[in-house]
N, C-alpha and C positions, 0 to 999 in steps of 0.2 A: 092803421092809418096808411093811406096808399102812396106812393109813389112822387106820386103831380103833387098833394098837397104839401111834402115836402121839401117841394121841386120850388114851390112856391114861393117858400117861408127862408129859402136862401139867403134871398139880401135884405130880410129883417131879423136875421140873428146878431146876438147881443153881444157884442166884444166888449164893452166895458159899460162903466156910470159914472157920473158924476153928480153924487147931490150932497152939498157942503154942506147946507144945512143938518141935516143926521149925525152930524160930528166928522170925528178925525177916520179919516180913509185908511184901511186897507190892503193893498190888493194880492189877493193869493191866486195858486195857480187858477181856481175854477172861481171861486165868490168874490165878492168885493165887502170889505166888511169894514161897518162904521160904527167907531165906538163914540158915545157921549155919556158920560159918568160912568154908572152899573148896566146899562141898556147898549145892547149891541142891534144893527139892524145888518141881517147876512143877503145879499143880493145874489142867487146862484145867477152865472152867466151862463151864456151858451159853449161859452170857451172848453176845447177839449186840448186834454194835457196827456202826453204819455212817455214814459223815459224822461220825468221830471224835464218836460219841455212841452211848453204851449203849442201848442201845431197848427191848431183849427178852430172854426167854430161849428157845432152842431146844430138844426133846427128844433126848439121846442126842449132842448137840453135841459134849463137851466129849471122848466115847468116841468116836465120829468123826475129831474132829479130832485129837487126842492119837496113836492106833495110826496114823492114814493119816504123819501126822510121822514116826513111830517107821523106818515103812514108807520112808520117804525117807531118813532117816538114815543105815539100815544100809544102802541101795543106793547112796546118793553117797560112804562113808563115804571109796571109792579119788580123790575128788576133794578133799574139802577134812576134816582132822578136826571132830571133831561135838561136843558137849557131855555128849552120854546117857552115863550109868553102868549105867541100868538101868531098867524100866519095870512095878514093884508092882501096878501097876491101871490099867484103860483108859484114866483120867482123869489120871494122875501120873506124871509123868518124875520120875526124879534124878538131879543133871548136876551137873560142873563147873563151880564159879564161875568167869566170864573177865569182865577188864573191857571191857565193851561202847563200840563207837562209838558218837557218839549219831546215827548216821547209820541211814535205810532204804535198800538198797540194789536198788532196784527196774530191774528188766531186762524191755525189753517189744521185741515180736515184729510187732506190728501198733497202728495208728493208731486206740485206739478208749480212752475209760472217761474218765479227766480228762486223760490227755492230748490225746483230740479236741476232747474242750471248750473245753482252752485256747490247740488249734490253730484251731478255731473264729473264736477272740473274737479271734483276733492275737496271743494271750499265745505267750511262747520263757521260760517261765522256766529251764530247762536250757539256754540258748544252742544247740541243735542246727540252726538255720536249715532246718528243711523246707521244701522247694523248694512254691510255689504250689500250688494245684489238685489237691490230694491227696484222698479220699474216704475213709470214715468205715470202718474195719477193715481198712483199705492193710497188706498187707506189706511191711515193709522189708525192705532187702535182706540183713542181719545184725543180729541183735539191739540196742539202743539199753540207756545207763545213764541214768537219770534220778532221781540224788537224791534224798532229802528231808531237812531237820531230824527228830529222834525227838522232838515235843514230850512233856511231861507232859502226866497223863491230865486232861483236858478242857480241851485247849489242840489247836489246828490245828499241822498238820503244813506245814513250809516246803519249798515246791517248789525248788530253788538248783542250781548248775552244777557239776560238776566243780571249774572251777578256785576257786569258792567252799568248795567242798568242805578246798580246802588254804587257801585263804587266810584262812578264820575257824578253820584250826587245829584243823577238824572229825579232821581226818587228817593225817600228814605225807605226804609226796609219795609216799613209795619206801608208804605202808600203802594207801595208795589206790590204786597200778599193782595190788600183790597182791590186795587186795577186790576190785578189778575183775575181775581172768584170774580169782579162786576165784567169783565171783557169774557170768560170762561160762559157766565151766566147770559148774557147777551145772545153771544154765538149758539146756544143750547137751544133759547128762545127762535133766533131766525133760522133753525136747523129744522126746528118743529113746524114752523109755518110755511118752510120751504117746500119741503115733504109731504104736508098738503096741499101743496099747488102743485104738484109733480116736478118737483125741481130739487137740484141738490147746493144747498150753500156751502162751496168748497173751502171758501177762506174769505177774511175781508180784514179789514182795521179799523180799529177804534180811536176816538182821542175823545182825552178825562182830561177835567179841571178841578179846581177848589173854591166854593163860596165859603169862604173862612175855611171851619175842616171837612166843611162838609163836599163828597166826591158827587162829582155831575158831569153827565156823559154832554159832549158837545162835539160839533160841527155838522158831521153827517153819520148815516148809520145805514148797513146792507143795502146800498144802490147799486149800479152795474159799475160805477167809478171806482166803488174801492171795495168790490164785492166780488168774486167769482163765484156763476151761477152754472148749475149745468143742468140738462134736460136731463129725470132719470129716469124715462123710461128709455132701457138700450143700454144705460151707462156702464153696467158690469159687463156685458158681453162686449161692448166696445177695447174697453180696458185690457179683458183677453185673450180680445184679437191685436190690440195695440193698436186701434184706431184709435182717431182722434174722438173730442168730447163735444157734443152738440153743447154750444158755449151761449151763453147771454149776457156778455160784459164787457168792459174795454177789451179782454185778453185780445179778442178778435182783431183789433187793430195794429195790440202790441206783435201777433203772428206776422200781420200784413208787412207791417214794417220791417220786420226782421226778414222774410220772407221773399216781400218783391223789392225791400226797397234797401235790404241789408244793411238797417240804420236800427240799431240799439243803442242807443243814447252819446254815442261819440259823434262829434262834429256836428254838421249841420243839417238841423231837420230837414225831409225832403218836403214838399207842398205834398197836398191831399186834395187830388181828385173829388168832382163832386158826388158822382155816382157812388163814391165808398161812404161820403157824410153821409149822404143818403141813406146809403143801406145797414151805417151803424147803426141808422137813427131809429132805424126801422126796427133793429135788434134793444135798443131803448125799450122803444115802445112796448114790445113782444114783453119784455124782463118785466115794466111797470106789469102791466095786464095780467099776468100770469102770476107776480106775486100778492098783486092786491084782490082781482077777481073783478077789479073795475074796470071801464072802455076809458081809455083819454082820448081829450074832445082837445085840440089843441085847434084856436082859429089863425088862420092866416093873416099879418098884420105886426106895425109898432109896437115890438115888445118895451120897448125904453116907455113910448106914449103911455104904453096901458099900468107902467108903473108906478113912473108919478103919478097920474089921475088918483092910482090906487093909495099912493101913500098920502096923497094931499087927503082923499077921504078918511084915511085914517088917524088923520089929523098929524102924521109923524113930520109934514114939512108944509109951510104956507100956500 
């Protein structure tokens, strides 16, 4: 998607919703989410969050991230069940209510994003004791779990261990073997499908609920939001030179930031130029297309219009 059309779709990206009717609202850092009984309807926005800080909004985000989800759902669905009922419009899931861990269950592949940083500084907040002398986007030798608390929204996220994970009762023992093999099992899945598209999935997060005992993967699954993608062809020889990694995910922003604007999540966000929304958006788009094998046709125009229309047709509001 070029440039202009992006350029476009500006001042109709979607900072929030409002639809009462769908039940009780919501709002998390990217979705808007309405529960009514067991039916939840998830509204991805445009809204782009980084350093657990809303910052911006992206064009065509919200259509982006929402179908590439969709797109993971229905292909892992032989690994773990999924939440979707069904998918009214680019921007709008509707799923199953489960009650959620309040756990991120993030699974990473290589040495790179916070948790090099906090290999860096001497930090082990997962107790995993990586052996000395390791270099910045290391392989390991089988995927790594590394926890976090699910803080509320504008609260930091707790990095913690495993066996933290049982003993503040985040999980009981026997829920946390299962999220594990079903988050292990996942990653294995978008590893293989990655590597057919010539890309490498470095790391991402998952979040699991319960309909009664039964386990069900929800919110979102390998997007660029909470996914790191890398290009592989180049990537080993990069690594050995100690260049940097042809990236296709937030990380890109999270560099910028630290980079031009020396904002890693202390104090106050800096604004975001439009040329960088732009150009993440672009890096979006690239990530969709490359993992799915599909073109995104995004039109210019009321995203808000085109979702009521959609949900009125769906019958989910008058």
């Amino acid at each position: 998607m070029d440039a202009s059309t992006l350029q476009q779709q500006l001042p109709f990206t979607l900072t929030g919703t409002d639809f009462p009717a769908l039940g009780e609202k919501y709002r998390g850092k990217v979705r808007d989410t309405y529960r009514q009984g067991d039916r939840l309807v998830l509204i991805t926005t445009d809204r782009l969050s980084a350093f657990d800080h809303i910052l911006t909004t992206l064009p065509f985000k919200g259509d982006l991230l929402n179908q590439l989800a969709h797109f993971w759902f229905l292909k892992t669905a032989h690994v773990v069940k999924n939440h979707v009922i069904d998918m009214p419009d680019p921007c709008v899931t509707v799923a199953r209510r489960a009650e959620p861990f309040a756990i991120e269950f993030v699974v990473r592949a290589h040495l790179t994003g916070s948790l090099w940083r906090d290999y860096e500084a001497g930090r082990d907040p997962y107790g995993l004791k990586l052996p000395k002398g390791l270099r910045k986007d290391h392989a390991f030798e089988r995927p790594l779990l590394t926890p976090s608390t699910k803080a509320p929204l504008g609260q930091h996220d707790e990095a913690i261990s495993a066996e933290q994970v049982v003993s503040r009762g985040l999980a009981s023992a026997r829920d946390w073997q299962r999220t594990t093999e079903a988050a292990l099992g996942l990653f294995a899945a978008g590893q293989a499908q990655a590597k057919a598209q010539g890309l490498i999935l470095v790391d991402t997060k998952y979040e699991f609920g319960l309909i009664q005992d039964e386990l069900i993967l929800i919110d979102e699954i390998h997007t660029p939001d909470s996914s790191r993608f890398w290009v592989a062809e180049g990537s080993l020889q990069r690594f050995e030179k100690g260049q940097p990694q042809v990236m296709l995910d937030k990380e890109n922003l999270r560099q910028w930031l630290i980079t031009e604007r020396g904002f890693s999540g202390q104090g106050t966000p800096p604004s975001i130029p439009d040329d960088v929304r732009v150009s993440l958006t672009q890096t979006y788009v690239t990530a969709y297309e490359k993992i799915t094998g599909l073109t995104f046709a995004g039109a210019v125009g009321d995203v808000r219009a085109r979702i009521e229309a959609n949900l009125k047709r769906a019958k989910l509001i008058g």
